[in-house]
HTML snippet that shows the backbone in 3Dmol.js (N, CA, C, O; Angstrom):
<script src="https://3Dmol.org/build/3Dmol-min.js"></script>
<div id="view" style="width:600px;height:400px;position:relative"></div>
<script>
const pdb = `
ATOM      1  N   UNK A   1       6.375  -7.119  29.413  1.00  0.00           N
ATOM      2  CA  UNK A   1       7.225  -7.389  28.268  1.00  0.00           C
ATOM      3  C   UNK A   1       8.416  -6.434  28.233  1.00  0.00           C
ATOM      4  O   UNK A   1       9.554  -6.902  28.183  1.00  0.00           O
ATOM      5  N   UNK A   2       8.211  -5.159  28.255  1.00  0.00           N
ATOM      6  CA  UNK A   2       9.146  -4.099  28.369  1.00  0.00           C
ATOM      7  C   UNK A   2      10.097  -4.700  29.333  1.00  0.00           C
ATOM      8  O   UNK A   2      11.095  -4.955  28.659  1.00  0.00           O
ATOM      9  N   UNK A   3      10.279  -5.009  30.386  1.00  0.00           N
ATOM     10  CA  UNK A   3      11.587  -5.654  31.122  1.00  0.00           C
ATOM     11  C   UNK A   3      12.026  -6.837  30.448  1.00  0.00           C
ATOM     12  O   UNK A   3      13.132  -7.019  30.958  1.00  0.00           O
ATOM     13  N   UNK A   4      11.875  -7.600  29.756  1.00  0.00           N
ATOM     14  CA  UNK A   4      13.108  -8.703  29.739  1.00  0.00           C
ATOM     15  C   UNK A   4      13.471  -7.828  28.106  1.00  0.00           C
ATOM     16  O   UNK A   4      14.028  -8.400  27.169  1.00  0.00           O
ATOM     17  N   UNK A   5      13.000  -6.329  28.073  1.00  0.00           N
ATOM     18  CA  UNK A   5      14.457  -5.544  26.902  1.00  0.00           C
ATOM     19  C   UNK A   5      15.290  -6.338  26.957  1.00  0.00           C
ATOM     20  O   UNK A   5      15.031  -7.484  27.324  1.00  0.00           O
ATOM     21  N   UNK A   6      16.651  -5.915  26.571  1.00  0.00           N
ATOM     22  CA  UNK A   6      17.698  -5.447  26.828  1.00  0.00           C
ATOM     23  C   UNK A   6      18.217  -4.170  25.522  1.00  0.00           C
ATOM     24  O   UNK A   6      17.980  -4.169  24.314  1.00  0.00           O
ATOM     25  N   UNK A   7      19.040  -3.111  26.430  1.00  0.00           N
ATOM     26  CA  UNK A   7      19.498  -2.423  24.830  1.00  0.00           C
ATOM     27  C   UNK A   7      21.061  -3.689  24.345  1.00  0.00           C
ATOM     28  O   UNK A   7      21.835  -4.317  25.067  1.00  0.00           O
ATOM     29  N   UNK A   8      20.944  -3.591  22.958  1.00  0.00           N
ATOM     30  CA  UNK A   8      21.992  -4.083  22.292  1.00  0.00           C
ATOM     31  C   UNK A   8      23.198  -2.976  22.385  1.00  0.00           C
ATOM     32  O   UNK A   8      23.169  -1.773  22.127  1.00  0.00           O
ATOM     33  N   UNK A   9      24.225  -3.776  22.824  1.00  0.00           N
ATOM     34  CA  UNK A   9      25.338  -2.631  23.208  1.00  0.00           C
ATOM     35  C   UNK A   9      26.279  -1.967  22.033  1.00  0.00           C
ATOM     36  O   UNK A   9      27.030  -2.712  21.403  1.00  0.00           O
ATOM     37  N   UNK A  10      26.234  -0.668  21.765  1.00  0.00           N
ATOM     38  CA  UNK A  10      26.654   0.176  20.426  1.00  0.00           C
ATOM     39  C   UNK A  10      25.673  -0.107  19.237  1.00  0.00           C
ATOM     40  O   UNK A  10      26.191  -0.065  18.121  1.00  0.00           O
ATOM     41  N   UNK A  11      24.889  -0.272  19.277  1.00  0.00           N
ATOM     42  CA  UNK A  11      23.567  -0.102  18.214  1.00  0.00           C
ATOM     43  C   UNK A  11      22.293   0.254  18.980  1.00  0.00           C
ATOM     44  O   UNK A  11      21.394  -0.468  19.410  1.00  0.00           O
ATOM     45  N   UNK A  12      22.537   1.992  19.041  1.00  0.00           N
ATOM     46  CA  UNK A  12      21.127   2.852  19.550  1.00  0.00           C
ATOM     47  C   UNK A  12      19.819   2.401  18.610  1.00  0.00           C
ATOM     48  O   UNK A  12      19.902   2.590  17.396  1.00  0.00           O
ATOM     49  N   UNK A  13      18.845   1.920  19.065  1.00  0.00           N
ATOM     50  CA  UNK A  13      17.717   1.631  18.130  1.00  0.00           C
ATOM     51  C   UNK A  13      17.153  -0.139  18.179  1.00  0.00           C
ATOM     52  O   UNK A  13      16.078  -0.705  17.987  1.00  0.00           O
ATOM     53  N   UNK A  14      18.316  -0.495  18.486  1.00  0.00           N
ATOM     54  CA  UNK A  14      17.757  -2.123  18.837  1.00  0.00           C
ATOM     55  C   UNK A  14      17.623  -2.239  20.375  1.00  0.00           C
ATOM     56  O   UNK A  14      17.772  -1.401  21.264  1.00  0.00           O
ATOM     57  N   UNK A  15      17.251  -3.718  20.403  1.00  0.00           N
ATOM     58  CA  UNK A  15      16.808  -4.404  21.918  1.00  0.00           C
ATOM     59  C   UNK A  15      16.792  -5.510  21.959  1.00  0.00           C
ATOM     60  O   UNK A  15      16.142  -5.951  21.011  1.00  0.00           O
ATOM     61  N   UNK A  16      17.233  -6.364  22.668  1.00  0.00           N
ATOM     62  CA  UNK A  16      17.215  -7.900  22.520  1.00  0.00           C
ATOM     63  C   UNK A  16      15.838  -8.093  23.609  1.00  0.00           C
ATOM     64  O   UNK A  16      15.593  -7.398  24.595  1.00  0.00           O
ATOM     65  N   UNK A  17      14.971  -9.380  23.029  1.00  0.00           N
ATOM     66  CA  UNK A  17      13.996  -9.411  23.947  1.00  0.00           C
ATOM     67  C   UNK A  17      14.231 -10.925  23.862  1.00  0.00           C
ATOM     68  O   UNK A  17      14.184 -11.768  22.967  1.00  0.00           O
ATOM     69  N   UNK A  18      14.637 -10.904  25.802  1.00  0.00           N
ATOM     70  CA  UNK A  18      15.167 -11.945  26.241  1.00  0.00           C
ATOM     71  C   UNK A  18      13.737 -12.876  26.019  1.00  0.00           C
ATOM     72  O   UNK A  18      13.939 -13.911  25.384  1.00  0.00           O
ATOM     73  N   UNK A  19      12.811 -12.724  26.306  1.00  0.00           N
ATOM     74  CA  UNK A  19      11.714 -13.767  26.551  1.00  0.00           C
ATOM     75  C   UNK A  19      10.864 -14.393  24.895  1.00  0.00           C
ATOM     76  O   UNK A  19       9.965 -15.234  24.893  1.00  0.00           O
ATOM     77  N   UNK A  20      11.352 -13.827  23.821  1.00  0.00           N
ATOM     78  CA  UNK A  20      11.565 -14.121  22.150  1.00  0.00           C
ATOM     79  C   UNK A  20      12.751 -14.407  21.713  1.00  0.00           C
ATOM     80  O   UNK A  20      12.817 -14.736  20.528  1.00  0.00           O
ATOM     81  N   UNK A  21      13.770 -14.377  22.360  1.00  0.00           N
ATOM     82  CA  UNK A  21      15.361 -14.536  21.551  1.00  0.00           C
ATOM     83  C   UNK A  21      15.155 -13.662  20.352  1.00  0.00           C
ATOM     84  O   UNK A  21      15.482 -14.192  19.289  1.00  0.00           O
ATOM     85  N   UNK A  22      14.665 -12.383  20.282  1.00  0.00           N
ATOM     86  CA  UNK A  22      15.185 -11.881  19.297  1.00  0.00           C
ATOM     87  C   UNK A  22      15.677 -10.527  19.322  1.00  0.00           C
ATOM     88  O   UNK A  22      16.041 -10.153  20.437  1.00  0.00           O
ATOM     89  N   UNK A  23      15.793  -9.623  18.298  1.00  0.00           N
ATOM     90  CA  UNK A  23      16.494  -8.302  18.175  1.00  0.00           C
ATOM     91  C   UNK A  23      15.614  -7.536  17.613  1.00  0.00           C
ATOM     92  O   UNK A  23      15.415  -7.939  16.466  1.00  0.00           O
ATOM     93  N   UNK A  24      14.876  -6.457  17.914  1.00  0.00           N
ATOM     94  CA  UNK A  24      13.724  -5.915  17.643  1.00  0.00           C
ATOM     95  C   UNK A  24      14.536  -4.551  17.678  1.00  0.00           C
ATOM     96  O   UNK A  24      15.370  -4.195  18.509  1.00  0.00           O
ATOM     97  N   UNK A  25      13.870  -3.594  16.073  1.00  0.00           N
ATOM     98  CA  UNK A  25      14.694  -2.209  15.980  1.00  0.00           C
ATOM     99  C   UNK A  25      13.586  -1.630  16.527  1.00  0.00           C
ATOM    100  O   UNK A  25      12.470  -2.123  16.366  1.00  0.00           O
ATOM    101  N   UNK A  26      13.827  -0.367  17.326  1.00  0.00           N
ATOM    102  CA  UNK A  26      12.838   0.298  17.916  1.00  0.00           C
ATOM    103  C   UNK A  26      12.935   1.826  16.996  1.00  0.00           C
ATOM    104  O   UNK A  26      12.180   2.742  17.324  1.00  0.00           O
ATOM    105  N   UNK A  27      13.711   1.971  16.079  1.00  0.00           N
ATOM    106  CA  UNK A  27      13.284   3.158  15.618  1.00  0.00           C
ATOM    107  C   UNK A  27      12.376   3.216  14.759  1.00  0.00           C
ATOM    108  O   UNK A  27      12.229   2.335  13.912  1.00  0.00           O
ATOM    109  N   UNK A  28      11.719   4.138  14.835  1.00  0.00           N
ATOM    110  CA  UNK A  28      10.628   4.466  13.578  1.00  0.00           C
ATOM    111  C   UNK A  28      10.738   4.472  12.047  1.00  0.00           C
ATOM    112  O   UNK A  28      10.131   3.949  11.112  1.00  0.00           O
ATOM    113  N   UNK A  29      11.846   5.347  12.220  1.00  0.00           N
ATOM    114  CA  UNK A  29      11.771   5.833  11.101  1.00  0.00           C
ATOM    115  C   UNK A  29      12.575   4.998  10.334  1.00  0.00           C
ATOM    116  O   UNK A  29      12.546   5.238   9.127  1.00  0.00           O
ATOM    117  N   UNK A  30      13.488   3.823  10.807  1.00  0.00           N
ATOM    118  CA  UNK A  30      13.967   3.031  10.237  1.00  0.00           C
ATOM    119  C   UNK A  30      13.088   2.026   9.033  1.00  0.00           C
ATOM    120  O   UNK A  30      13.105   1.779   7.827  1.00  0.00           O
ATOM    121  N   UNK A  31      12.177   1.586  10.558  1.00  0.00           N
ATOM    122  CA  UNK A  31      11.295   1.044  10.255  1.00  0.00           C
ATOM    123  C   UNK A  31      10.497   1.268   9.030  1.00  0.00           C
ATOM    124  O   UNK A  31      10.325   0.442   8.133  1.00  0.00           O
ATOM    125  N   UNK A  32       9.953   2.666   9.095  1.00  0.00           N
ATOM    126  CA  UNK A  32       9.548   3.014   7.742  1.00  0.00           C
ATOM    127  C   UNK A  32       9.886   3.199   6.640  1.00  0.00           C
ATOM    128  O   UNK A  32       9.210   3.294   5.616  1.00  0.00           O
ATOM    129  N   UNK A  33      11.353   3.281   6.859  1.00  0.00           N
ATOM    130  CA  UNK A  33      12.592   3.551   5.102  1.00  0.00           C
ATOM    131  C   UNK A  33      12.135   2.145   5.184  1.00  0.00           C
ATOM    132  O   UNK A  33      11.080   2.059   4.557  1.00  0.00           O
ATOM    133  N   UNK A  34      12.489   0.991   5.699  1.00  0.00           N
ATOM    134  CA  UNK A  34      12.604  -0.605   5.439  1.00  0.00           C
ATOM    135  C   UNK A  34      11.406  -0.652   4.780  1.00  0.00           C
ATOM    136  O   UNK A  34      11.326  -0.920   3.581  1.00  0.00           O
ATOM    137  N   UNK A  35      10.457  -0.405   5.491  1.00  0.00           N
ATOM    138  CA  UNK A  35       8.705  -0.988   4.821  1.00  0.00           C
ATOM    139  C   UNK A  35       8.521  -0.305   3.494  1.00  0.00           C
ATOM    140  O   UNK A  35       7.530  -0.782   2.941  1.00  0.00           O
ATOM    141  N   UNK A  36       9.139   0.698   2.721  1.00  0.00           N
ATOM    142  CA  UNK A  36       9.013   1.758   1.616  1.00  0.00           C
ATOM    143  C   UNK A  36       9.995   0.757   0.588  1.00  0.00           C
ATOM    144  O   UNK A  36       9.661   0.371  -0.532  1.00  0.00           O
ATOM    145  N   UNK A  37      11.044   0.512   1.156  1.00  0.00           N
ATOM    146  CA  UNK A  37      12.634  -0.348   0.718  1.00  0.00           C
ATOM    147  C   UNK A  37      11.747  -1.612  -0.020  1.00  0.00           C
ATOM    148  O   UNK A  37      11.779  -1.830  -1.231  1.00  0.00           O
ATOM    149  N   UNK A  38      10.915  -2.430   1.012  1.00  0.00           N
ATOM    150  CA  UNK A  38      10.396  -3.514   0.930  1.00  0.00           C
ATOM    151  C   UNK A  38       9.342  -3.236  -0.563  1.00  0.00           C
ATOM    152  O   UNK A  38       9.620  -3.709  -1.665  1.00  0.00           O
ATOM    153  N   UNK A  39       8.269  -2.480  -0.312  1.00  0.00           N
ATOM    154  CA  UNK A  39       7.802  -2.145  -1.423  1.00  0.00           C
ATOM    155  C   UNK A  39       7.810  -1.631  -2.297  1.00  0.00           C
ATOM    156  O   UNK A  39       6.723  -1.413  -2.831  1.00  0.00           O
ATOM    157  N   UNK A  40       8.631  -1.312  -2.719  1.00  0.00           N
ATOM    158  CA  UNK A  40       9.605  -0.861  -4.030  1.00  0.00           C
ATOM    159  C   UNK A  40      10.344  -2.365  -4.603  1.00  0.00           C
ATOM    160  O   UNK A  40      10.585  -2.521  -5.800  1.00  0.00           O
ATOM    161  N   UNK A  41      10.613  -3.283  -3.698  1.00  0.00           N
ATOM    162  CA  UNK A  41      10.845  -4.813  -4.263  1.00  0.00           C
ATOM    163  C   UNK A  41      10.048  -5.139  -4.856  1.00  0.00           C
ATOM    164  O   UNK A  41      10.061  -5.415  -6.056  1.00  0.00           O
ATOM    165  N   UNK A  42       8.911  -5.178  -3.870  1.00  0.00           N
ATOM    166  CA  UNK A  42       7.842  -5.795  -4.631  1.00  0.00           C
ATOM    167  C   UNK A  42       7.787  -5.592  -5.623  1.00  0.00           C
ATOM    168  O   UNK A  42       8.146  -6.326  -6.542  1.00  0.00           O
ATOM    169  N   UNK A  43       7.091  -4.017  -5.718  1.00  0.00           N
ATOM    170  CA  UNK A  43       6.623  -3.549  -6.964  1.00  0.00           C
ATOM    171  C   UNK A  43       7.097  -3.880  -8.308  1.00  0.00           C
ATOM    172  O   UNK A  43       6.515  -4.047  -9.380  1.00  0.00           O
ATOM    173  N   UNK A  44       8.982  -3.952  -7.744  1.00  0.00           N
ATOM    174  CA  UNK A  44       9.614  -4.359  -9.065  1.00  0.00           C
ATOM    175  C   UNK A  44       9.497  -5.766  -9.739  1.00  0.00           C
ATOM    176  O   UNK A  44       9.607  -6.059 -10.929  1.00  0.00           O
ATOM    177  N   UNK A  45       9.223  -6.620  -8.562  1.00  0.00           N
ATOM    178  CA  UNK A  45       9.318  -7.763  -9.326  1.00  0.00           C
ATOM    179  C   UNK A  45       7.667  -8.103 -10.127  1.00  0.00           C
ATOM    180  O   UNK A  45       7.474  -8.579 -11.246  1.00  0.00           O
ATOM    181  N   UNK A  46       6.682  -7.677  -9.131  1.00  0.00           N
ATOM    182  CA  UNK A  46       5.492  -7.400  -9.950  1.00  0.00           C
ATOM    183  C   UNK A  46       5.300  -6.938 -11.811  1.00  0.00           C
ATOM    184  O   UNK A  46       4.561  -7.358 -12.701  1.00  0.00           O
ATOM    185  N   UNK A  47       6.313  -5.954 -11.757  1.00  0.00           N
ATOM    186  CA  UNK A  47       6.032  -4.945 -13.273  1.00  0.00           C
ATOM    187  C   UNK A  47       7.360  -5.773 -13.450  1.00  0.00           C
ATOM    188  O   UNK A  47       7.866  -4.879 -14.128  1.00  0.00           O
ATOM    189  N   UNK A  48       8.341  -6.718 -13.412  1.00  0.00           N
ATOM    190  CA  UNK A  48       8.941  -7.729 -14.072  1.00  0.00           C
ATOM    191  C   UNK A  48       7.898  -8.912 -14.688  1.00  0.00           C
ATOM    192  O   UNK A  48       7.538  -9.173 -15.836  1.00  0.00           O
ATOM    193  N   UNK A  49       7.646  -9.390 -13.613  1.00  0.00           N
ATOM    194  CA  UNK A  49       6.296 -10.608 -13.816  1.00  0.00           C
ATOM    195  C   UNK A  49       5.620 -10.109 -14.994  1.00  0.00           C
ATOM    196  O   UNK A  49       5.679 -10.688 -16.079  1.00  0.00           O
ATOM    197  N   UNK A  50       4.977  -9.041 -14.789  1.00  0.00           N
ATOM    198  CA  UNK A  50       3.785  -8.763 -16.106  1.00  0.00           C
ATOM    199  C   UNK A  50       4.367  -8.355 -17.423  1.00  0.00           C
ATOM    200  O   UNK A  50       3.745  -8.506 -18.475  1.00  0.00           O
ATOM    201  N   UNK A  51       5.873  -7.703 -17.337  1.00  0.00           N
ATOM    202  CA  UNK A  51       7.001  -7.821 -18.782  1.00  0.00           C
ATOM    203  C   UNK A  51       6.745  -9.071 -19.360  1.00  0.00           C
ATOM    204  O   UNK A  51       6.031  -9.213 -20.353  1.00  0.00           O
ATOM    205  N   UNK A  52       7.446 -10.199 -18.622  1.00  0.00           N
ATOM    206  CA  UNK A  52       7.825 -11.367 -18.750  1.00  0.00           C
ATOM    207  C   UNK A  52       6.643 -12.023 -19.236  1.00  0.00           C
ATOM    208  O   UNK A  52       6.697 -12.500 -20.370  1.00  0.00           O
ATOM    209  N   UNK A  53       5.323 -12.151 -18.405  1.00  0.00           N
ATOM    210  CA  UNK A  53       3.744 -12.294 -18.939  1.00  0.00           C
ATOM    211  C   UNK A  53       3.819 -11.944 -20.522  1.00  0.00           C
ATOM    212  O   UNK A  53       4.022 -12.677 -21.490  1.00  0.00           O
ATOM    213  N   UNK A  54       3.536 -10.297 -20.404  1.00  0.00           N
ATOM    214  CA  UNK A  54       3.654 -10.438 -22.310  1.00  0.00           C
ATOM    215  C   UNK A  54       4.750 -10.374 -23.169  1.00  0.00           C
ATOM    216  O   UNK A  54       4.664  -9.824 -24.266  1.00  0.00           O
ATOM    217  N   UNK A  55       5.641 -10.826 -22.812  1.00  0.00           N
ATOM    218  CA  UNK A  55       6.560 -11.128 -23.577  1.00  0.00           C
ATOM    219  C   UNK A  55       6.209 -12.881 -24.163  1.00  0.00           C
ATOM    220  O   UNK A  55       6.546 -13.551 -25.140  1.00  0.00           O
ATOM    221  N   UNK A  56       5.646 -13.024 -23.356  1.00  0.00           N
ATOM    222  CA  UNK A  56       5.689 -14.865 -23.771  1.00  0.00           C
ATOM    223  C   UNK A  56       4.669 -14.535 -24.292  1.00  0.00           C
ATOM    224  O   UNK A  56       4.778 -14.814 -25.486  1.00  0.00           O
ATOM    225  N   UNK A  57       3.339 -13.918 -24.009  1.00  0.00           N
ATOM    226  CA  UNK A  57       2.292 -13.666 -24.930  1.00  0.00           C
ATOM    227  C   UNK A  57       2.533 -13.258 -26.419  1.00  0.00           C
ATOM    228  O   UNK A  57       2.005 -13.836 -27.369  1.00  0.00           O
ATOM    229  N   UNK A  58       3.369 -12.221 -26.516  1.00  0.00           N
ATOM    230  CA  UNK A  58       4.161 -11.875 -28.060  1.00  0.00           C
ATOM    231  C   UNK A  58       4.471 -12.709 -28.323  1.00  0.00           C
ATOM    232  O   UNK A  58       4.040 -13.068 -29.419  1.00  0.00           O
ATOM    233  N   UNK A  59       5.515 -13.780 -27.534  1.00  0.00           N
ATOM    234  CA  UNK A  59       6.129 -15.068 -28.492  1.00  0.00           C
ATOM    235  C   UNK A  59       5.159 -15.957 -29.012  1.00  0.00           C
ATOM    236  O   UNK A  59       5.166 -16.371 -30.171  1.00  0.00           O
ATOM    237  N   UNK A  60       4.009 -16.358 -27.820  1.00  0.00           N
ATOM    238  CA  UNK A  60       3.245 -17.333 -28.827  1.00  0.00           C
ATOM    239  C   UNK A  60       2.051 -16.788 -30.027  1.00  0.00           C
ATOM    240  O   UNK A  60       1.365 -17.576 -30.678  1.00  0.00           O
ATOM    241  N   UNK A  61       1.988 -15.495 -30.135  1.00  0.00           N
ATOM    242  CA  UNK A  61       1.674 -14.678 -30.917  1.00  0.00           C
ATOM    243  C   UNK A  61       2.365 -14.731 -32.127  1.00  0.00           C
ATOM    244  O   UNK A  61       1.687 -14.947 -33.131  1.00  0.00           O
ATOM    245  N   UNK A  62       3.879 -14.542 -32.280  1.00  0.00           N
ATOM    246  CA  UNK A  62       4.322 -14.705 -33.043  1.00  0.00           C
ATOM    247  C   UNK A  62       5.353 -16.419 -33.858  1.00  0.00           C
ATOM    248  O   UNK A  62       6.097 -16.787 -34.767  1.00  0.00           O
ATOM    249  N   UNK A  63       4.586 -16.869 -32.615  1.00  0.00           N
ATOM    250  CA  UNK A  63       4.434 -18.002 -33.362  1.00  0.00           C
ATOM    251  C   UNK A  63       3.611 -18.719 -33.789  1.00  0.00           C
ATOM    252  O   UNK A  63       3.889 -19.621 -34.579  1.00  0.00           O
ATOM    253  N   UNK A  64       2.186 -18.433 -33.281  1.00  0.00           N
ATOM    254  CA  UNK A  64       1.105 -18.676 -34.066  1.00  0.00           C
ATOM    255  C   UNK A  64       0.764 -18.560 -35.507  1.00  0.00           C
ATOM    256  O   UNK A  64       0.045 -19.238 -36.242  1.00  0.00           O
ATOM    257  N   UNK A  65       1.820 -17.019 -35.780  1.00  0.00           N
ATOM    258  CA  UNK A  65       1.741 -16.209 -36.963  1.00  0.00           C
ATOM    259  C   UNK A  65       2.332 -17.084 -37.737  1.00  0.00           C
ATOM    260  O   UNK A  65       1.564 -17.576 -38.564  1.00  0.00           O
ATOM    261  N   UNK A  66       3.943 -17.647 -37.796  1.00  0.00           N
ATOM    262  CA  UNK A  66       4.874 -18.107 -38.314  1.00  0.00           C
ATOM    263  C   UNK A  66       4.117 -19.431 -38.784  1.00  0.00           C
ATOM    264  O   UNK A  66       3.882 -19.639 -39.974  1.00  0.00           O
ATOM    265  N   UNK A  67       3.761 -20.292 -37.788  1.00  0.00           N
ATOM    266  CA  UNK A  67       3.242 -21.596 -37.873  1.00  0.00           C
ATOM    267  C   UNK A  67       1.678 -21.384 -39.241  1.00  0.00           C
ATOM    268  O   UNK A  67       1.337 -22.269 -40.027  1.00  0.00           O
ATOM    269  N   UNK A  68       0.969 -19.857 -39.111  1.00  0.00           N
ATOM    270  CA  UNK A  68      -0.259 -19.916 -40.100  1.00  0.00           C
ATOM    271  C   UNK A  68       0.344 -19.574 -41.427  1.00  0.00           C
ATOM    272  O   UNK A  68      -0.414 -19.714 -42.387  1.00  0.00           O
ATOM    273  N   UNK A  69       1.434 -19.198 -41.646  1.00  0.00           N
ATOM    274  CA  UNK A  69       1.933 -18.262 -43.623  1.00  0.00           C
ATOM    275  C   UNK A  69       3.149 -19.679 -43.449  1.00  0.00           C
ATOM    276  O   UNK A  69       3.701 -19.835 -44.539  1.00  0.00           O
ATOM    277  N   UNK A  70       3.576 -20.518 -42.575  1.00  0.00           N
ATOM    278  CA  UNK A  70       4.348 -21.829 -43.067  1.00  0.00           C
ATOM    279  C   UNK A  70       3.371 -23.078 -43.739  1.00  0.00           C
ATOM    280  O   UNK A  70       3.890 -24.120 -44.141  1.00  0.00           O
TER     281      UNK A  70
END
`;
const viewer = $3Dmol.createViewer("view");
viewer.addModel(pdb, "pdb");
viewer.setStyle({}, {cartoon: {color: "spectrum"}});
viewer.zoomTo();
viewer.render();
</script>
């Protein structure tokens, strides 16, 4: 596999791998800011989701309320 590399020319850290058509970063540590980057997305949209969860829970809460003293 290592031979059909290629380095990508003026970007130290990539490789084109002729036998996948693709561009694979070989640095590490890139790699690992990205995977940290990535989960910190997540996370956010997670603790959005569960805002949003009880927020609609409050609303039909408080419209349960409205709908029982009308």
């Amino acid at each position: 596999m290592a031979h059909d590399l290629l380095k990508v020319e003026g970007v130290p850290g990539l490789v084109k791998s002729q036998s996948r058509n693709c561009i694979i970063n070989t640095n590490s540590s890139e790699l690992k800011q990205a995977k940290i980057a990535k989960q910190r997305i997540l996370d956010e949209i997670e603790s959005r989701k569960k805002i949003e969860d009880r927020l609609s829970n409050l609303e039909s809460i408080m419209a349960s309320l409205i709908e029982d003293k009308g």
